[in-house]
Each structure stands twice: as structure tokens, then as C-alpha cells.
Wavefront OBJ file of the C-alpha trace (Angstrom):
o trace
v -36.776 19.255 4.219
v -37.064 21.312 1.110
v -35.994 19.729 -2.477
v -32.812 20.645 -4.503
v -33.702 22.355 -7.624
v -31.871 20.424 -10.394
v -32.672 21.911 -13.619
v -32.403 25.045 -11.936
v -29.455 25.313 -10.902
v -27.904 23.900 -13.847
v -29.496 26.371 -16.246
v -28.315 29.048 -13.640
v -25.012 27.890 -14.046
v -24.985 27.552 -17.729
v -26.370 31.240 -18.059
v -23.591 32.891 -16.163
v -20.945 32.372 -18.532
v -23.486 34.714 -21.154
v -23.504 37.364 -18.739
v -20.040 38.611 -19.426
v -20.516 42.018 -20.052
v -22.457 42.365 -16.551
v -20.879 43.825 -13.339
v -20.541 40.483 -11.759
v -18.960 38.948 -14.458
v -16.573 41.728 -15.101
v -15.268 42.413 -11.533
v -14.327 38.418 -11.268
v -12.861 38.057 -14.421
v -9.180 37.437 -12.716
v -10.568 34.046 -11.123
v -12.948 32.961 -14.150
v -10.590 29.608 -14.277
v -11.910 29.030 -10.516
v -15.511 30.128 -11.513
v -15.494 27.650 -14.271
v -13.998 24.924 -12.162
v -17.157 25.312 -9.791
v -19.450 25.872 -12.455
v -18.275 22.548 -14.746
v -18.038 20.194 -11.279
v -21.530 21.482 -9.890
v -22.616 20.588 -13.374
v -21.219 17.192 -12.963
v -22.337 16.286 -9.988
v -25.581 17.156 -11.381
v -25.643 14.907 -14.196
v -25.150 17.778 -16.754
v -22.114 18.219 -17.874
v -22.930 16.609 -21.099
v -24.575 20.200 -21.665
v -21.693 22.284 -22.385
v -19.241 22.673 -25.028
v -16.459 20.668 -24.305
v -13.852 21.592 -26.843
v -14.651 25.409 -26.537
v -13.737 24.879 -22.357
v -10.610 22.939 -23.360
v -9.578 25.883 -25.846
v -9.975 28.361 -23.383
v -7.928 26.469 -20.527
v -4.851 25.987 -22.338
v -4.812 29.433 -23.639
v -4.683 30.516 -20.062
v -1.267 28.397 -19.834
v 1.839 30.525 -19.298
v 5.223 29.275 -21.219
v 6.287 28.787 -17.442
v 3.780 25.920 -17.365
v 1.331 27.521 -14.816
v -2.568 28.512 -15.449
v -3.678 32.158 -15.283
v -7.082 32.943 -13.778
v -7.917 34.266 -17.358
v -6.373 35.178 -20.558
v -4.022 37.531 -20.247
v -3.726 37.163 -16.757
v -0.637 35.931 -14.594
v -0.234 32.334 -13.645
v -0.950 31.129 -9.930
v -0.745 27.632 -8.300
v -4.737 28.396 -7.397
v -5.797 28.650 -10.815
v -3.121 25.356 -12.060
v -5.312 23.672 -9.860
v -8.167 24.321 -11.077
v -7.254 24.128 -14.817
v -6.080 20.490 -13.745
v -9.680 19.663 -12.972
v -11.477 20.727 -15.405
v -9.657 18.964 -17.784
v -9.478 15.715 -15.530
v -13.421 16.129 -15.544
v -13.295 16.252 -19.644
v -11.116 13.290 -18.939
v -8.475 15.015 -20.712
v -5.323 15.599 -19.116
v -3.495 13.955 -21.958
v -3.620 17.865 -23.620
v -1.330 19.400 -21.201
v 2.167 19.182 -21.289
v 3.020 17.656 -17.451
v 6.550 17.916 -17.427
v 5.861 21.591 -17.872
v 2.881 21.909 -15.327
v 4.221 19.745 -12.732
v 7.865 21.720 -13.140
v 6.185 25.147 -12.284
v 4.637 23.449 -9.368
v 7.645 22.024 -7.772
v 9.408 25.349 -8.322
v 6.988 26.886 -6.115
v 8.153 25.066 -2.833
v 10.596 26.471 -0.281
v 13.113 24.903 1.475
v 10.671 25.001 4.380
v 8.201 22.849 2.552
v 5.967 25.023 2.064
v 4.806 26.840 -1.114
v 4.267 30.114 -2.512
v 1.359 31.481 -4.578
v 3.499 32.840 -7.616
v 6.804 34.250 -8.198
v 5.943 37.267 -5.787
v 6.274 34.547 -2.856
v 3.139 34.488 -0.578
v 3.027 31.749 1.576
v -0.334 29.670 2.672
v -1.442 26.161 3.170
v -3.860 26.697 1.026
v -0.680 26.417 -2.090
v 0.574 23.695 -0.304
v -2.499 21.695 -0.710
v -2.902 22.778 -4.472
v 0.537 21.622 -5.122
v 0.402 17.854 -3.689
v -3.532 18.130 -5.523
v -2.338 18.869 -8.115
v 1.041 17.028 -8.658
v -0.983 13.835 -7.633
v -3.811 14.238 -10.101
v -0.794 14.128 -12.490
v 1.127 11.332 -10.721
v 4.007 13.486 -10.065
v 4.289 13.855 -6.534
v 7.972 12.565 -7.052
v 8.574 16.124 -7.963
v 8.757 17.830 -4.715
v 10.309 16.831 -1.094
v 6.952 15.419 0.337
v 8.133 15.218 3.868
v 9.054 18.881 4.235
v 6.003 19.887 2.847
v 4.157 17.308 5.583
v 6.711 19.224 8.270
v 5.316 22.633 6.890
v 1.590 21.768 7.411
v 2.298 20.314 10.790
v 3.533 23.033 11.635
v 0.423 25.030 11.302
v -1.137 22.850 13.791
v -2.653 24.681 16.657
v -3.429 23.814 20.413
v -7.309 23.383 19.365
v -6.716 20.768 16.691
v -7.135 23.066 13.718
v -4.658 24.654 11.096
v -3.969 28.034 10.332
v -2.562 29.797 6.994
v 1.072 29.751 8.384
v 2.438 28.732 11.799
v 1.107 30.826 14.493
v -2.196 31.729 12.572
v -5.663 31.396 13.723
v -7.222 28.211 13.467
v -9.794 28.490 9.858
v -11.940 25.614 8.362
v -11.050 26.258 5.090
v -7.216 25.973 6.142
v -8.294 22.459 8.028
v -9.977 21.171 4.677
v -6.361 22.288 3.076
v -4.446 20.785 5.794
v -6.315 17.611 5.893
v -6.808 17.499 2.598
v -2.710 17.238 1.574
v -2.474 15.125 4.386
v -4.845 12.460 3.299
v -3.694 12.513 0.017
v -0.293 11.767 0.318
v -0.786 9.238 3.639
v 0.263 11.378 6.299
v -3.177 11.332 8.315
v -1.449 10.004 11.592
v -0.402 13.179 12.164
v -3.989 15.079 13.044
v -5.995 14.620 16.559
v -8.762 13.454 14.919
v -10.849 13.452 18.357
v -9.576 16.896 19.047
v -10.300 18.535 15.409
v -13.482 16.794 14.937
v -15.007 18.097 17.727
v -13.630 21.670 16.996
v -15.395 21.093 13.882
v -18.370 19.472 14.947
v -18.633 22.633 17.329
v -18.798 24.780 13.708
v -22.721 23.541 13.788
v -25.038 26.251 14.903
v -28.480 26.733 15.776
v -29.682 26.905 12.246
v -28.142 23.393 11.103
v -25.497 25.926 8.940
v -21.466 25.467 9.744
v -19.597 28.511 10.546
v -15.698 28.352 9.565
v -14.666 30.207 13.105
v -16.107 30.118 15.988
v -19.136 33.521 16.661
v -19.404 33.596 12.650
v -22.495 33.554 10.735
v -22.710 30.306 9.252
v -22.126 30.150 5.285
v -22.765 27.449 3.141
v -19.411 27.216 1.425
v -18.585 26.027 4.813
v -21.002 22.883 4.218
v -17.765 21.469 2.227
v -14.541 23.046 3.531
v -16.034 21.649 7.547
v -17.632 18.045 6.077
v -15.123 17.171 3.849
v -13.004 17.464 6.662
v -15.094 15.529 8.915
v -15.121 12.807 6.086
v -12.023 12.301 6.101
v -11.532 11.501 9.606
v -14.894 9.576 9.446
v -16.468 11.993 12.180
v -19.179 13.129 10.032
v -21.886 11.596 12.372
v -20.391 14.216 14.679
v -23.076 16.787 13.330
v -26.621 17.016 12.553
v -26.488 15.921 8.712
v -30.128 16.330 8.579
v -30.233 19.839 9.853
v -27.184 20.891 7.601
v -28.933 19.312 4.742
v -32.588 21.570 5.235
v -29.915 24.852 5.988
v -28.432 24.263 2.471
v -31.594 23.949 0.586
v -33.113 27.095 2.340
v -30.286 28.970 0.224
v -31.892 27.983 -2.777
v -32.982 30.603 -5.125
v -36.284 28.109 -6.058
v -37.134 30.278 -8.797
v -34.087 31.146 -10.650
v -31.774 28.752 -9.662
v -28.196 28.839 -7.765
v -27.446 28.927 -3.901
v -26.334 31.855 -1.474
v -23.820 31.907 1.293
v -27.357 32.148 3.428
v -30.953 32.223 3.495
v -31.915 35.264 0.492
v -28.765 36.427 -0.003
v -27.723 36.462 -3.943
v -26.842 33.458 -4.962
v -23.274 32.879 -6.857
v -21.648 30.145 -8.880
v -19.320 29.742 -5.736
v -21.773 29.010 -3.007
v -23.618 26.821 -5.823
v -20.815 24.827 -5.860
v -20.274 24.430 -2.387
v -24.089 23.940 -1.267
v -24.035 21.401 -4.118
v -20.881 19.307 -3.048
v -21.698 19.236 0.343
v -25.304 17.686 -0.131
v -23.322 15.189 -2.556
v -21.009 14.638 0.957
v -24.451 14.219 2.752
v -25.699 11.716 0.410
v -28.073 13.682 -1.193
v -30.234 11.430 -3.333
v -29.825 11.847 -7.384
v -26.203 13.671 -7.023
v -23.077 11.850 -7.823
v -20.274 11.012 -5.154
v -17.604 13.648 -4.549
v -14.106 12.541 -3.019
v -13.407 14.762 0.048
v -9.737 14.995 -0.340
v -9.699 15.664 -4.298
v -13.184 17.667 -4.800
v -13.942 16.096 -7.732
v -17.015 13.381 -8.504
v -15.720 9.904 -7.006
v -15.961 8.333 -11.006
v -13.450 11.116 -12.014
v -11.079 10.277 -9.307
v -11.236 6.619 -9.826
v -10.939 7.240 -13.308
v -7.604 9.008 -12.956
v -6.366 6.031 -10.078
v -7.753 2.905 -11.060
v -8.686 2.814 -14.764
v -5.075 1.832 -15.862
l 1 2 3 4 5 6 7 8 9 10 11 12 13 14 15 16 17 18 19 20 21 22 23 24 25 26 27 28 29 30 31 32 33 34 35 36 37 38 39 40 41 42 43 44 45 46 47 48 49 50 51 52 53 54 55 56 57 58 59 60 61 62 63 64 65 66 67 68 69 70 71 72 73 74 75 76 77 78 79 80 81 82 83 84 85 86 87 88 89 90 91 92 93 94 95 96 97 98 99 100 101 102 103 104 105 106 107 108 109 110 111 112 113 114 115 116 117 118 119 120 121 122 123 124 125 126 127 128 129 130 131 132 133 134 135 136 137 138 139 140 141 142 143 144 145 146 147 148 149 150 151 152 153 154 155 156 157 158 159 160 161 162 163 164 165 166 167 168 169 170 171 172 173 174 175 176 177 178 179 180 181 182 183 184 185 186 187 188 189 190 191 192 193 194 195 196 197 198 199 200 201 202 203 204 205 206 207 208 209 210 211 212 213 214 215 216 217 218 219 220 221 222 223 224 225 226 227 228 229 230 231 232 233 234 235 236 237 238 239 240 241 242 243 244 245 246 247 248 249 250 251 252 253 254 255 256 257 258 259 260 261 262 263 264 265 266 267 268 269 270 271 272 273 274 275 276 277 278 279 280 281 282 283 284 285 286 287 288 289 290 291 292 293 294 295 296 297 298 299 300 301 302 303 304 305 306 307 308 309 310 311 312 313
């Protein structure tokens, strides 16, 4: 098994935010509040998030704030519950959630949810479980979950249970291991884990493993290394993760490396990108990769953050 460049990828990480002007940077621009969410929590999980400037990251986030209490992608941009989310963890990694207004957050949240349970994106009303995890994320990070009807939103996800264990975007949709990490995810959070086959699902996951030790999030696709979180958190969480090969998972991961210049790829030399850095990173930190701190499976941020939020009052 190869070795995970460190230093690397943290100077990778830290150089992409001075690369604005470049094609890459330019075209993603409308996420850059997701980017830096995977940038800043690879960086912690790392050990290095003492290397970036704090107050300048903090500045940025709340100017991305809408009046209607939501987080844009960017400034200037429109607000979306994707990008509340992750403005909510960065600033619970800063350990600084005392900055943003909750009422006001936690208010555009809640507005969000239909009278199905579920939730939209924004006001223009797509509906995925993907939203519906962000929300209860979210509004639980903040310790508002008081704010929406938590059962209907627990009927909504159920409801995008499928025959094979898995969870689709909405009812009736294919079965996706990112929308199982969402599902699950919610699920966990807010104590409603009694209602997944965990026999059933884990071996539909388990089943994501192919011959190259990568996870696919569909059965016949190539695997992808963003998978190595949205199919092992999952696995986590219903304590089934001895259901794969972690060793072989752990070797496909590090073969994405770019060994020279940092970051990981969605597969072996591809070009790498903050996202799949993130992703290869956390789910070596799931594998119990040694020298990387502990990630929580449900929250996706490192375990001391999440305790911190929970358990230091």
C-alpha cells in the first residue's frame, strides 16, 4: 500500500484558492462555498487548518448570507439549502457559529419543507433527499431541529426506500449511494435508524466494491473515489463496514494520488480536484488511516468538531 501525501495535498489545497483567475476556478465559482467547505475540512483532518486565514474565511462566509437567512454559493450569488450547509461547517470548524444569526438561518431552513416532509432546494422548489438531509444537518448543528415537523420529513425519506434497500432522489427513483449516505445520514441523526434493512442495504453496498478495491455508486459504474465516503459512511453507520475489503479500498484511494503535486482524482491519473481530495481524504480518515483525525459519518465533519458542538456545554 502506497503512502498519503500530507504536505502535499495540503499545499495543493491551499494553492487553489490563488488560482482564481484560471478556467477551473472561474467555471465553479457558483459552488466556491462547497469548494471551500472541502478544502477547509480536508485541511482539518490533516492537521492544517491552523494554516489559513481564519478571519478572512469568516468575512467571506457571511457576506455570502442573503437577508432571507440562507448562504449563496458565492457573493452575489442566490442562496441554496446546499451551500447553508456548508457555510454552517465551516464556521462550526472555526468553532464559530456564535457569528451567525440562527433564528435567521434556521428560519430559511424550515421554510424550505413541504407539507410532504420533504424539502426544496430554493424558492424555485426542486425536491431531493439530498435538501432533506442538509436541512436536519444543518438545523441540528444549530440545535434547532424543533423548527421543522421531523416525522414528516422521516415519512418523506422512507418513502424513497426501494425494493433493494437503497434510496433514491424522490420516491420511485433509482437507487444512488450518494442518496443512501443522505438518507442514512438524516436518519441517524435524528434517531430514526430502525427504519433501514440494514442486512439488505449493506450488502447492496458492500456489492459497490469492484475488482480494483474502488466503490462504484450504481451498480456497472466505474468506481470513483468520492464514492469511498458517500458508500463507507454509510456502511459506518450501520456498522457493516467489515462488509468490504478496507484494505483494498484503502491502496485504490492512494493510487489517485497526484504524488508529485498533490490532491486526489476521481481515479487512477485523472486530474485531481479539491472535491475528490476531500472525499479520498475522509474516507481513509473512515478507514482509520494512521496520522488523520476522526470524521463522524453522519455529520462529515472531524469527530473533535462534532463533539465540540454536542458535548462541550
Amino acid at each position: 500500500m502506497g503512502e498519503l501525501e500530507i504536505e502535499k495535498h495540503a499545499q495543493y489545497i491551499l494553492s487553489v484558492e490563488k488560482r482564481k483567475d484560471e478556467f477551473e476556478s472561474l467555471v465553479m465559482e457558483h459552488l466556491r462555498m462547497n469548494g471551500a467547505y472541502w478544502g477547509l475540512t480536508t485541511l482539518d483532518l490533516l492537521g492544517k487548518l491552523g494554516d489559513v486565514d481564519q478571519e478572512a474565511i469568516i468575512s467571506w462566509v457571511l457576506k455570502c448570507q442573503h437577508e432571507c437567512g440562507g448562504f449563496a454559493g458565492n457573493i452575489g450569488h442566490d442562496p441554496h439549502i446546499l451551500y447553508t450547509l456548508s457555510a454552517v461547517q465551516i464556521l462550526a470548524l472555526f468553532d464559530r457559529l456564535d457569528v451567525v444569526d440562527i433564528e435567521k438561518v434556521t428560519d430559511y431552513i424550515a421554510g424550505l419543507q413541504q407539507d410532504d416532509g420533504s424539502f426544496s432546494g430554493d424558492i424555485w422548489g426542486e425536491i431531493d433527499t439530498r435538501f432533506s438531509y442538509c436541512a436536519i444537518c444543518c438545523l441540528s448543528l444549530l440545535h434547532r431541529l424543533d423548527k421543522i415537523n421531523v416525522g414528516k420529513a422521516v415519512e418523506y425519506i422512507v418513502s424513497c426506500k426501494n425494493f433493494d434497500g437503497g434510496f433514491g432522489c424522490t420516491p420511485g427513483a433509482e437507487s444512488h449511494a450518494g442518496q443512501v449516505f443522505c438518507c442514512v445520514g438524516a436518519l441517524a441523526i435524528v434517531g430514526a435508524m430502525n427504519h433501514i434493512n440494514k442486512d439488505l442495504l449493506g450488502w447492496w453496498l458492500c456489492e459497490r466494491q469492484v475488482q480494483s478495491g474502488g466503490l462504484n455508486g450504481r451498480p456497472e459504474k466505474l468506481p470513483d473515489v468520492c464514492y469511498s465516503w458517500w458508500v463507507l459512511s454509510s456502511l459506518t453507520m450501520m456498522d457493516r463496514v467489515h462488509w468490504i475489503d478496507k484494505d483494498k479500498l484503502a491502496s485504490f484511494i492512494l493510487d489517485c494520488q497526484d504524488k508529485d503535486n498533490g490532491g486526489i482524482s476521481d481515479r487512477p491519473d485523472d486530474a485531481v480536484d479539491v472535491f475528490h481530495t476531500f472525499f479520498g481524504v475522509a474516507g481513509l480518515s473512515l478507514l482509520e488511516y494512521p496520522g488523520l483525525k476522526a470524521i463522524d459519518p453522519a455529520y462529515a465533519l472531524p469527530v473533535p468538531v462534532v463533539n465540540r458542538i454536542f458535548f462541550s456545554k
